[in-house]
Structure formats: structure tokens, C-alpha cells
N, C-alpha and C positions, 0 to 999 in steps of 0.2 A: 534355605539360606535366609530368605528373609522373616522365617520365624528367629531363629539364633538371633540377628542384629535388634530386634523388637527387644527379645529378653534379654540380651546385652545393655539395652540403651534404660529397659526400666529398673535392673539392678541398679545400674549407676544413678539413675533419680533420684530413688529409696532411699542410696547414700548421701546425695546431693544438697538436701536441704539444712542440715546442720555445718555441712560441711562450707556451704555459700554463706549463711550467716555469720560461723565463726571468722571466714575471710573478709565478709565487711565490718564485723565489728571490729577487730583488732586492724584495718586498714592496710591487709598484704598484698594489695594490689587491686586495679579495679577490672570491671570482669571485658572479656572479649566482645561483646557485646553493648552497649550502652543501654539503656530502657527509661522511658519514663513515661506517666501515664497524664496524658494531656485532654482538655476540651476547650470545645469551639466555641463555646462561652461559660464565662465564671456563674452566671445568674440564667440558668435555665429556665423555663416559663411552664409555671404548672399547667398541663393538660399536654403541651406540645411533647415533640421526639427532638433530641438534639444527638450530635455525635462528637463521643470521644474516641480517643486512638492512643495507643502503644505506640511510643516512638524509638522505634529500635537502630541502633548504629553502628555497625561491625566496623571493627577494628581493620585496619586492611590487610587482607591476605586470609581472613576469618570468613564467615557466613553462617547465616540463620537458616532455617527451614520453613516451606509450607505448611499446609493443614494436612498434607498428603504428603512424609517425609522422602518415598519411594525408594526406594531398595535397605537405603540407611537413613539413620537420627530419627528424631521424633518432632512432632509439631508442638509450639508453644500451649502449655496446659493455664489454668485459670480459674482461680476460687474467690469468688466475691461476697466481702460484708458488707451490706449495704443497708442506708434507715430506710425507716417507713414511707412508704410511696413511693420506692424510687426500683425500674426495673431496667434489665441491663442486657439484649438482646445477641445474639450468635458473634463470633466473630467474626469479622470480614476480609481476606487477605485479597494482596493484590495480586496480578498475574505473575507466577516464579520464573524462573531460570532452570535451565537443564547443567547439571557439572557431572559429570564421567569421571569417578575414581575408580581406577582397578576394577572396571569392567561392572561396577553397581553402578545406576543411577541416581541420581540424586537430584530432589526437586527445593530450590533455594533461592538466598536473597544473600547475593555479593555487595552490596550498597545500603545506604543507607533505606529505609519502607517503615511503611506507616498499618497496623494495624487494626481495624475500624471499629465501632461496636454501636450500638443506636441506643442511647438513655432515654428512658423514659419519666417524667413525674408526672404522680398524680395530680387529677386538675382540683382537688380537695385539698391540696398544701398550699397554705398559708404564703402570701409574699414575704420573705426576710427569712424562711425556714432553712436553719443550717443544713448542710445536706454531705459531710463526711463520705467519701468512697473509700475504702480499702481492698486490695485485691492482693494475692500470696501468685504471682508469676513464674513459672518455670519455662525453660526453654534449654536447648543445645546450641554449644558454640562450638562449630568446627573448621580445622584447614583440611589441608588434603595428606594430612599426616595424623593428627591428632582430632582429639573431641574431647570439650570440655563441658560438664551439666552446669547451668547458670540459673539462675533466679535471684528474686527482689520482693520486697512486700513493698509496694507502692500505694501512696494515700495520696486523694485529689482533693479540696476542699470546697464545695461551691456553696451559692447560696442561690434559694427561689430569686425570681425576680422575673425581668421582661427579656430575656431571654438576649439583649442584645449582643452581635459581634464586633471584634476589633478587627479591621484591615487586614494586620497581619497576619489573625489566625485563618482569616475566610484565605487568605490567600495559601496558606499550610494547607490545610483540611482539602482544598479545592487540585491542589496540588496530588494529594494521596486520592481522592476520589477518583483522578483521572485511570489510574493506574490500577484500579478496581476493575474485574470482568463485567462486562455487561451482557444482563439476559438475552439470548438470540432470537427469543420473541415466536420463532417456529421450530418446532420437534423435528428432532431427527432420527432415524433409525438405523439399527444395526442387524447384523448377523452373523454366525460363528458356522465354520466350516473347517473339517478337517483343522482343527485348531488354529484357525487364522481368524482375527477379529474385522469385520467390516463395516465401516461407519461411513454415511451418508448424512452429510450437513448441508441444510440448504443455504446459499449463500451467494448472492450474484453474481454474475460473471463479472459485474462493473467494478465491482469492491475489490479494493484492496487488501492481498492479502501475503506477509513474508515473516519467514523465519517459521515459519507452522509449525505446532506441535501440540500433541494431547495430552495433560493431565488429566489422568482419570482422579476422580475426590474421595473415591474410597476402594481399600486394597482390593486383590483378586481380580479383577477386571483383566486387563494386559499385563505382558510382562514389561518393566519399566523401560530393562536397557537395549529391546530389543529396537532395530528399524523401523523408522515410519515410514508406509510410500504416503506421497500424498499428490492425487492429481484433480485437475479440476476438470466439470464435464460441466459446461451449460453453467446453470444456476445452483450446480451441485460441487463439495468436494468431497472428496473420495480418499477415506482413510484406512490405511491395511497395517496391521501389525498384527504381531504375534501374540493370541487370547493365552491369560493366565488361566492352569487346568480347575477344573468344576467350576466357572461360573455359570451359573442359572441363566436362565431368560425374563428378569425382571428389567425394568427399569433401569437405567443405568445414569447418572448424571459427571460430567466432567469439565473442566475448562479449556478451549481451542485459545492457543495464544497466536494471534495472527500478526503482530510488533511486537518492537521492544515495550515490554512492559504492557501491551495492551493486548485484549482478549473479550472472549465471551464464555459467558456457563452456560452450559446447553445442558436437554435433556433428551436420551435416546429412546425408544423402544425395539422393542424384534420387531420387524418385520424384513422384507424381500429388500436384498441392497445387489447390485449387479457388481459382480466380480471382477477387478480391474482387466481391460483388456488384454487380451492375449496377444502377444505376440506374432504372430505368422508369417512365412517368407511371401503371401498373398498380401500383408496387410504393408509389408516393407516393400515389395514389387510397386505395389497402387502408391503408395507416396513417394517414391521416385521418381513415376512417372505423374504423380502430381504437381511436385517440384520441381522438372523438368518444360511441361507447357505451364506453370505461373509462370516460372524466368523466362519462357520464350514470349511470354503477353505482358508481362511487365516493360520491354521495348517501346509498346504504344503508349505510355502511360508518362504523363506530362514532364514527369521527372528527368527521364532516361529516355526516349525519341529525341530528343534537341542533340543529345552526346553524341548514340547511335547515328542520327543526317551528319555529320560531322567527321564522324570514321567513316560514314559511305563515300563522301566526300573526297576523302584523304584517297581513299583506295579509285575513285574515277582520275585520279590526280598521277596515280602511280604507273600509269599504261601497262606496259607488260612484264615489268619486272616479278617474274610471278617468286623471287625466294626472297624479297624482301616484303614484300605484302603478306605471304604466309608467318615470315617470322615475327613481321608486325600483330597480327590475328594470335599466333599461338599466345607473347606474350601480354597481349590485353587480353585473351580467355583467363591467362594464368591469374592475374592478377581481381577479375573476378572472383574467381573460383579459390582462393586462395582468402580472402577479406571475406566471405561468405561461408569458410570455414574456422575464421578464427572468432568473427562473428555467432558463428552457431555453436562452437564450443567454447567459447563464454557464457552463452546463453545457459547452457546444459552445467557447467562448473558453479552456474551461481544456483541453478534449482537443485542441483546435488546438496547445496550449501544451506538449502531452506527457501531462500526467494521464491516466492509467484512470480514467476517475470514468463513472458513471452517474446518472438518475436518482436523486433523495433523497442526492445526494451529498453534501448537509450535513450528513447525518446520521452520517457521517463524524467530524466534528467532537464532541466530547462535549458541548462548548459551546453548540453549537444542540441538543443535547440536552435539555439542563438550561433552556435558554430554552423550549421547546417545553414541557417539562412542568410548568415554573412555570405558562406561560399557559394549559397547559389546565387545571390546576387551579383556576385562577382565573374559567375557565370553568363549569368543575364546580360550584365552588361558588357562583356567580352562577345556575346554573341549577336549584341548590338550593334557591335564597332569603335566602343570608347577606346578601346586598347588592346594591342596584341598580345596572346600570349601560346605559344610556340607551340605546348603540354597540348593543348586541343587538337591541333591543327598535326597533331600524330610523334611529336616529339622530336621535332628535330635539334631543337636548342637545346634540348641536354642529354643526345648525344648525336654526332656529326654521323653515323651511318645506319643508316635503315631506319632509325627512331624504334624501338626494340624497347628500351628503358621507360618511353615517352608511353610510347601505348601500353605499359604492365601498368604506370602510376594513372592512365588515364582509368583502365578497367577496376581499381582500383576505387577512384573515384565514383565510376559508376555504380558497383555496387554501395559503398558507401550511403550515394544521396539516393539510390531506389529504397532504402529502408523506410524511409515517409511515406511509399507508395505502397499497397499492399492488389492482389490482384483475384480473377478469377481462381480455383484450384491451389492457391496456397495456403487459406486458412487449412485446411485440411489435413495437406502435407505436413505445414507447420506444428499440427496439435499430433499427430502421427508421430513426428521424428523425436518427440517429447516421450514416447512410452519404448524407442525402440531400444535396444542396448545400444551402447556408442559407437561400433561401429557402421551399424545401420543410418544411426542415425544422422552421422557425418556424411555419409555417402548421400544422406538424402538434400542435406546442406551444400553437399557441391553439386548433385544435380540442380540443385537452386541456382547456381551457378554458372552452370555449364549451359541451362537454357538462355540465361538472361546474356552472354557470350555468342549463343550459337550463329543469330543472324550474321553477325559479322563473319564468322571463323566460316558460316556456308560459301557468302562470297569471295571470301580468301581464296577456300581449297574450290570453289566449282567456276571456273570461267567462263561458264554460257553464263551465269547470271550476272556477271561481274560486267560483262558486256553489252549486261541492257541498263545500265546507267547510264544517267544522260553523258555526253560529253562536255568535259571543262569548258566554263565559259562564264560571262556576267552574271548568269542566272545563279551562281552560287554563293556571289557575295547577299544575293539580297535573300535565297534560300533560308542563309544562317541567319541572317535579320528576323526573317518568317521566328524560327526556331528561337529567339528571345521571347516568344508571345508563351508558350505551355512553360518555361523555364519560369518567369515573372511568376506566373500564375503562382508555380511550386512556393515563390516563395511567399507572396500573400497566406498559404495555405500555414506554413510553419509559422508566419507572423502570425495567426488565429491561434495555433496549436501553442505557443507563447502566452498569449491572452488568456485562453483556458487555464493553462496553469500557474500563473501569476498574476492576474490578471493583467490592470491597464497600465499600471506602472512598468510591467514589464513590456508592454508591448508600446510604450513610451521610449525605451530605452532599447528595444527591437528596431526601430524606425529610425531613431538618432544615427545607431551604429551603421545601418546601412545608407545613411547617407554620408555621413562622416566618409565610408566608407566609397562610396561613389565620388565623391570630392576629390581622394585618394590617386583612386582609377582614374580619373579626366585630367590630371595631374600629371601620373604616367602615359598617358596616352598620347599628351602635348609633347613631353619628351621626347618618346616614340616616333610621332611625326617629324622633329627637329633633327632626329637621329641620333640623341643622345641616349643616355642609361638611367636607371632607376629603380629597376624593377627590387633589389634587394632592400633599396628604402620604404620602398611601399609594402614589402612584407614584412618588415620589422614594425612598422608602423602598426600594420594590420593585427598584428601578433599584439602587440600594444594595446591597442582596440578593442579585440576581443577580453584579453584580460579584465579591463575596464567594467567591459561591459557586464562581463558577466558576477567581474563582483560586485555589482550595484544593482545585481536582477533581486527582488525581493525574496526572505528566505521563506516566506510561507506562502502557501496558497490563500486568494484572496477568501475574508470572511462571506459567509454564507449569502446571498442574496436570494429575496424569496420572489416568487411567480410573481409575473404584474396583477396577477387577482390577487396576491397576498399580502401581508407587507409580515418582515420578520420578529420573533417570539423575543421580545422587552415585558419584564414583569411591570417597570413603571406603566409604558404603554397600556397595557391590558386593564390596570390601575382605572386607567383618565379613562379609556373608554364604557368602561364598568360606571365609574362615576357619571357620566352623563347618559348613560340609561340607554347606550350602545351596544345592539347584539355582536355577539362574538364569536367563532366558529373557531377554536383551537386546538391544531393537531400536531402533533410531532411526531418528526420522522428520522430514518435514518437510508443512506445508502444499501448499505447489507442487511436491510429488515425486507426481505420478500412478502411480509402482510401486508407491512408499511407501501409499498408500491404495487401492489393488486388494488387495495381499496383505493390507492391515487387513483389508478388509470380505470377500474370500474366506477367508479362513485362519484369522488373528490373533484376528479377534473373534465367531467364529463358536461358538453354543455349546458343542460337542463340543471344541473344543480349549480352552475353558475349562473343560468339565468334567474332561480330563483332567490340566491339568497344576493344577486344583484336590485332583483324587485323591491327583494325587505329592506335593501339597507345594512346587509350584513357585513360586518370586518372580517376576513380569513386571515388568523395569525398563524405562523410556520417556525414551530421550535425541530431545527436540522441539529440531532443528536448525534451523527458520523460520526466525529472527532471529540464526542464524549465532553461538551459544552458542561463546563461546571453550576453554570446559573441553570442549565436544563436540568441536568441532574439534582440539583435542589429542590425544584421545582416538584419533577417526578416523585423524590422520599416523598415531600412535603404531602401529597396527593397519593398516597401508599401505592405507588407502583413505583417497581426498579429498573423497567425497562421500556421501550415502543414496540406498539405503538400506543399512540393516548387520544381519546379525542375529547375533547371536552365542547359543551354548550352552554355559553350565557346567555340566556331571555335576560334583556329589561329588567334592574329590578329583582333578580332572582341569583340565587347562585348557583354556581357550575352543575350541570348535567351531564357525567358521562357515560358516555355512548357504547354499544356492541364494539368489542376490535373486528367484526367482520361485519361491514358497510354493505348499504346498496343505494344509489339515484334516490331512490323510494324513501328512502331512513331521513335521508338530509334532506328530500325536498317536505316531508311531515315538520318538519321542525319550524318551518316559518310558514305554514296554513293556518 
């Protein structure tokens, strides 16, 4: 099949190129496509690399192709006349898109992308030397109906010079580099079995990673349109699809796109990869009963102990009624167990969907952040005594018999706010119910449930225990008092977990809302005590609040800050330091570069080599390449590496030395002897 669409697509080529001239020359329309061939600057600098790009624009409803068109079309082809001294290096595409027509695959560009290429002139031309580029471009333009061959002969005009840029283009060019894979700096390996391909990529468990998928960069490898599993173990992910027949055991190279539009090119070889887990009704048994005692130890746990003294509370309150304290119990397990599975089948619909997410994956979001610790605030201070509210105390205000309604929204709640909390035995459960078929794995979500439930539901149905509860009396108001101190804590905790991901500004507008917020509450509480109403102003209010608040929480994560030994990677910096005959130790790193972080925590950050290049006088600069910093990536061409990790060393006086990428104490403490 995918022979046929190959010799389909290069008939129509063959045809193609008389047939795209005589259509721009006589002006019958312009092509689906857009094209033109651009650089980052008009006056390149003899001896340096600069980069031009294809700037390609589909029409909408249209799309281009990668270098690896996959099941159908063909990749943009390229013939360059170029003068003397001037050379024009590989193409460079950015991470594609996956499009499913009629069951081919197809690897492509719905949006507008940038093609890259690295020029080179000789450092032997003359300043002011005309430098004419001419290139004959061909490419496919398709929707999900049709396909049309397009090409252009495209001419750039430059001239030698000092190479300078304009604003606008660094800000283009910087734009399309982002969007560039970046090398993953450590090998990874694969292995074929019974015609299933498996690939091990090392990659941290810390890093972010969604939307996953493998382009393989040259045919035969996999089959395009088959399924990816993709799971994560540790510092590894773990890729299974379907091998295309007779590939060999050479090398393999592809690109993992881990976002929209962002990725890394790796390179594999054979060796030993472990076989996604298997299944087994021992391996689903053990996570049941893993997720069973986490929900029943997550009770201790600062979040969820305040709620739980509150229901015990309720139920020493309730003396012998035993069919209203039961029905109270059933429906606060349900209401666990119920928010614990819609909870955990979201979780599984969005990794079916691509996402890396886990457990507490909301928390992800700033936004359930900030909701989380409005409400436990609100908590906090209801368990203080600011003001009453009915829902805690087992639900009797909304509804007048048994509080049945009260307790399903309180359980409810408790699941909820134990998602911040994580416990003994449920990492395990959790990464378990991740590999099992769905309905295992639900069942392992409501045994998640059903433990963090159980204590109560014990005392419900068993009334010796129910009996060794103290008896009602003063010691319960100040009890719940007690039980404000681990709640508070929680939410200091989500105010940090705030900070982390937005940083201070967000946790500026964390603190505001919950006082705002408390303001609110002491408001209604004054009410409360007068015997008047309120409660539905103050939740409007709150509602209000939140809104507020959350659309003022910053939309990015704060920029990088480096160690207090380091200060972070400014090319002027490095500049002034250089100039005043200041040594300079500068590395960059990234998140997802496991070299990058062995040589940290062996070498880099070990005391001794802090003591010593504290002795010298030395500067430690930190370029954090994570999020694909466009001034780093300059940087890196500029200094012929495409990827981290880099180390560089300036002596006094000297220019850069760099370094082995495998480090030891010993390497950096030679350096200032």
C-alpha cells in the first residue's frame, strides 16, 4: 500500500512542474499552499552560519507534509543554485501533527511552519559581495479529499556584510526554532518481538510529557497507522507499536513529540527493552488491595482527619438511632466512591487521549489550585468557629431528615480535597490501575474509595465501636477547634503548590483571595450570631472571587531562576564578565536531559566543587534549555551543538574550553588548580 501512494505521488510530480509554472505564469489562481524563502538577515557575515527558512502557509482546510510523509504525500524536495562560497545545510522541520484519513496515517502541518536550513559563507568573501540564492521547491498540497503537487522557484537576494538582525526577524526565526525538535542528548534503545516494536526512551519522571507520539524519520520502521501504547516507568517511557516487516537491527533515529508542536529527535539502538507489563488477576488483586489500605491511611493525613473527627462527631451525637446513621454512612461512602470514580475515569479518558497525566492531575491546573485552597480555607475557618455551616456538621440544613443529602456532598468533598494528599500504597495502586483494562481499573479507583470511606461506614454498621466514643459534651466544640490546626496547614501547603507554579505573583493573589475571603466568612458569621441570613450572598460573592481570582493568576510559569551558587545564562552578562578577566563556568541544562542531571548531582553541585570554584572567584552561569529558550538555542548553533548538555570554561583572558559531557568532582576541581 504504501509502495502504490509513493509511485502515485511521484507520477504526479513528474507532471507537476510545467504544469505549476504554466499556472503562475498565466495567474489561474494561487497555489494552496503559500511559500517563500526568507533570512534572518539580509547581510550574512563571511566566515559565520546564519539561518534561512521556507515560510510555508496553507490555505485552511489544506496541509503540508513532513520529511516523513507516512502512509501518504510526499516531503517538500529542494534544488539549490547557489554563488561561490556560499553552502546550504539539510533541511530542518518542526515537530508534525498526526491526520487519520481512511485509515492511512499521515504526518503533517495544518497551520502555518517554518522550514529551516543553516547558510553558510565563506570567511574568504569579500564584504558588499552579492550573494543571489535561487532554489526550484516542490511540495504536496492536500485536504482530506484531494491532493494537489505545488512548487515555486524562489530567489533570495543578500549581500556579505556583518551579519546584523532586525527585531522582527529574530523574533520570526525564534518563533520557528521553538518548534524545532530538540536532540534528547541520551540514547535510547529498542527491540522487536513477535512483530511488535519496543522503545525505551529515557526521560524523567519529572518532565513533562502529553499528546505522545513517534515519528519514525525514515520508512520501514513501524507501521504508521497502527496504535501507540505509551507508558511511563521511572526515568523511562515505554513505546509499543506495531514493527513494519523486515526491518533490520541497525540504528534507528525518530522524533518523540511530547506537546503541541514540541518534541525531541532521538536516536535508538537494539538492545534489551522490557515488555510492557502484563496484566494478571495477581497484579489487579495487589492494587485493589493497595488502594484499599492508601484510602483507609489517607484519613490520617492533614487534609481528610479534620472532615473524618467531624463525621465521628456527628455520629456520637446521634445516640441510638442506628437507620439514620447507617443511611448517613452509606451515603457519604457513596459519594466518595462515586467523585473517586469519575475522578479516575477522567484521568484514564485523558491518557487514552495522549496526556501524561497522573493521579492529582488537576492539580496541574493553577486553577484547581486556587479553588482547592479558597475551599479549604473556608474550611479552616468554619472549624475554627467564624461561622456555621450545617453541610459539616452532617447536613442537616439541606435536608430536614437524617441529613442523607448532607453526608453524600460531604464525602464528596472529602474525596475531592484528599487529592493534594497522596499516601502510603497508593503510588503503586495508582501506577497499576494505569496498565489495567477499564474495568479493573475502576474497580481499583473505587477501592480508593471505599477505604478512604471505610472508617466511618465501620462505625456506622458496628456499635461496639461506635460506643467508645467519648460522650457529647464541651470537649467537642474545642475538638473541632483542634481540627482547624492540620486543615490551615493543607492550605499553606496548596498556597506553596501555587507558588511553584506561578510563582509569587500568584501566591500574591492566593493570599489576597483567601482573605477577601475570610472578610466574607466573619461577615456571615456576625449574621449568624444575630440570627439573620446570608449564606447565599456570601456564596455568590465567593463564586465572584474565585473568578477574579483566577483570571489574574499568571498564564505562565515563572521564568527560570538559577541556584544561589549560580546566577542565570545572559549572553550580555557573560559579555562583562569575560571583559573583566572574570572566570566563568557555563552549563546548560534542561529538565528531560538525564546527563544534564547525573553530572548536576555527581559533579556540579557537589560541595567540593563548590568550594573550589568559590576559592577561585569563579561565576556559575545556568542556561535552563526546558522550554526551548530561543537566545539558548542561538547560543548552542552558534557553539556547533544542537542540543544539552554543554559545558563550557572561561580562564581569564582565554576563550571558552569545552568540557567532557560526562563530568566528575575531579574534572571541575582541575580547572581552577
Amino acid at each position: 500500500m504504501r509502495i502504490f501512494h509513493v509511485l502515485l505521488m511521484t507520477a504526479l510530480f513528474l507532471l507537476a512542474p510545467t504544469a505549476a509554472r504554466a499556472q503562475g505564469a498565466f495567474g489561474q489562481g494561487a497555489p494552496h499552499i503559500a511559500a517563500a524563502l526568507v533570512a534572518e538577515s539580509a547581510d550574512p557575515q563571511p566566515g559565520k552560519s546564519m539561518t534561512i527558512a521556507f515560510s510555508m502557509t496553507p490555505q485552511t482546510g489544506w496541509h503540508g507534509y513532513w520529511e516523513n510523509p507516512g502512509d501518504a504525500g510526499l516531503g517538500m524536495t529542494v534544488k539549490w543554485t547557489l554563488p561561490k562560497g556560499v553552502t546550504i545545510g539539510a533541511l530542518r522541520y518542526p515537530v508534525p501533527q498526526t491526520l487519520v484519513i481512511s485509515g492511512l496515517m499521515n504526518h503533517v502541518y495544518e497551520g502555518p511552519y517554518g522550514v529551516l536550513a543553516t547558510l553558510n559563507v565563506a570567511p574568504d568573501t569579500a564584504a558588499g559581495t552579492k550573494l543571489p540564492l535561487m532554489v526550484r521547491a516542490d511540495w504536496l498540497a492536500c485536504t482530506d479529499k484531494v491532493c494537489v503537487p505545488e512548487g515555486a522557484t524562489l530567489r533570495l537576494d543578500l549581500v556579505a556584510g556583518e551579519g546584523a538582525i532586525l527585531p522582527s526577524a529574530r523574533a520570526q526565526f525564534d518563533d520557528w526554532r521553538r518548534h524545532l525538535p530538540r536532540p534528547l542528548g541520551s540514547e535510547a534503545q529498542y527491540a522487536i518481538a513477535d512483530g511488535r516494536l519496543r522503545l525505551s526512551v529515557p526521560f524523567p519522571a519529572g518532565a513533562r510529557a502529553a499528546d505522545v507520539h513517534l515519528f519514525p524519520l525514515k520508512d520501514g520502521i513501524a507501521r504508521y497507522a497502527a496504535p501507540q501504547r505509551i507508558t511511563r516507568e521511572g526515568d523511562r517511557l515505554l513505546i509499543e507499536t506495531e514493527a513494519a516487516q523486515g526491518f533490520g537491527s541497525g540504528p534507528m533515529q525518530a522524533v518523540l513529540r511530547t506537546g503541541d508542536h514540541v518534541g525531541f529527535l532521538l536516536t535508538a539502538r537494539a538492545g534489551a527493552v522490557p515488555a510492557a507489563r502484563s496484566v494478571t488477576l495477581r497484579t489487579a488483586l495487589l492494587a485493589l488491595g493497595g488502594a484499599l489500605l492508601g484510602g483507609l491511611l489517607l484519613n490520617i493525613m492533614p487534609c481528610v482527619f479534620p472532615i473524618l473527627g467531624l463525621k465521628a462527631m456527628k455520629l456520637a451525637r446521634a445516640g441510638g438511632d442506628e437507620h439514620a446513621v447507617r443511611r448517613e454512612a452509606l451515603a457519604y461512602g457513596l459519594g466518595i466512591v462515586l467523585t473517586c470514580l469519575a475522578l479516575g475515569g477522567l484521568l484514564l479518558a485523558l491518557r487514552a487521549a495522549g496526556a501524561a497525566v497522573g493521579w492529582a492531575f488537576q492539580l496541574q491546573d493553577p486553577r484547581i489550585i486556587l479553588f482547592l485552597l479558597l475551599l479549604v480555607t473556608a474550611i479552616t475557618l468554619n472549624l475554627a468557629g467564624l461561622f456555621e455551616l450545617g453541610a459539616f456538621g452532617g447536613g442537616e440544613k439541606l435536608v430536614g431528615k437524617g441529613g442523607a443529602t448532607g453526608a453524600f456532598w460531604t464525602g464528596v468533598l472529602v474525596a475531592f480535597v484528599a487529592t493534594p494528599c497522596t499516601g502510603p500504597f497508593m503510588g503503586a495502586a495508582m501506577g497499576a490501575a494505569l496498565i489495567l483494562p477499564l474495568p479493573a481499573a475502576l474497580c481499583v479507583f473505587a477501592g480508593l474509595g471505599l477505604g478512604l470511606a471505610l472508617p466511618f461506614l465501620a462505625l456506622a454498621y458496628l456499635p461496639a465501636l461506635r460506643t467508645r466514643l467519648p460522650r457529647p459534651g464541651p470537649w467537642m466544640r474545642r475538638f473541632q477547634q483542634l481540627l482547624a490546626i492540620p486543615m490551615a496547614l493543607t492550605a499553606f501547603g496548596l498556597l506553596w503548590l501555587l507558588g511553584q507554579q506561578r510563582g509569587g505573583a500568584a501566591m500574591a493573589i492566593g493570599v489576597a483571595g483567601a482573605i477577601v475571603l475570610g472578610l466574607l466568612l466573619w461577615w456571615l458569621g456576625q449574621r449568624q450570631y444575630h440570627g439573620k441570613r446570608g449564606g447565599i450572598a456570601v456564596a455568590c460573592a465567593a463564586l465572584a472571587l474565585f473568578a477574579g481570582a483566577a483570571a489574574a493568576l499568571p498564564a505562565r510559569a515563572p521564568a527560570f531562576a538559577a541556584p544561589a551558587e549560580g546566577i542565570a545564562f545572559e549572553e550580555a552578562r557573560l559579555a562583562s564578565l569575560r571583559a573583566a578577566n572574570k572566570p566563568v563556568f557555563l552549563y546548560f541544562t534542561a529538565d528531560w536531559c538525564l546527563t544534564c542531571k547525573a553530572n548536576e548531582a555527581a559533579a556540579i553541585n557537589r560541595s567540593e566543587t563548590r568550594a573550589a570554584f568559590k576559592k577561585a572567584g569563579v561565576t556559575v552561569m545556568i542556561g535552563d534549555w526546558t522550554n526551548a529558550d530561543p537566545a539558548i538555542t542561538r547560543f548552542l548553533e552558534a557553539h556547533g551543538r544542537s542540543g544539552v548538555p554543554l559545558y563550557l570554561w572561561y580562564a581569564p583572558g582565554r576563550d571558552a574550553r569545552t568540557l567532557p559531557q560526562i563530568l566528575t568532582p575531579s574534572t571541575l576541581a582541575d580547572l581552577v588548580r
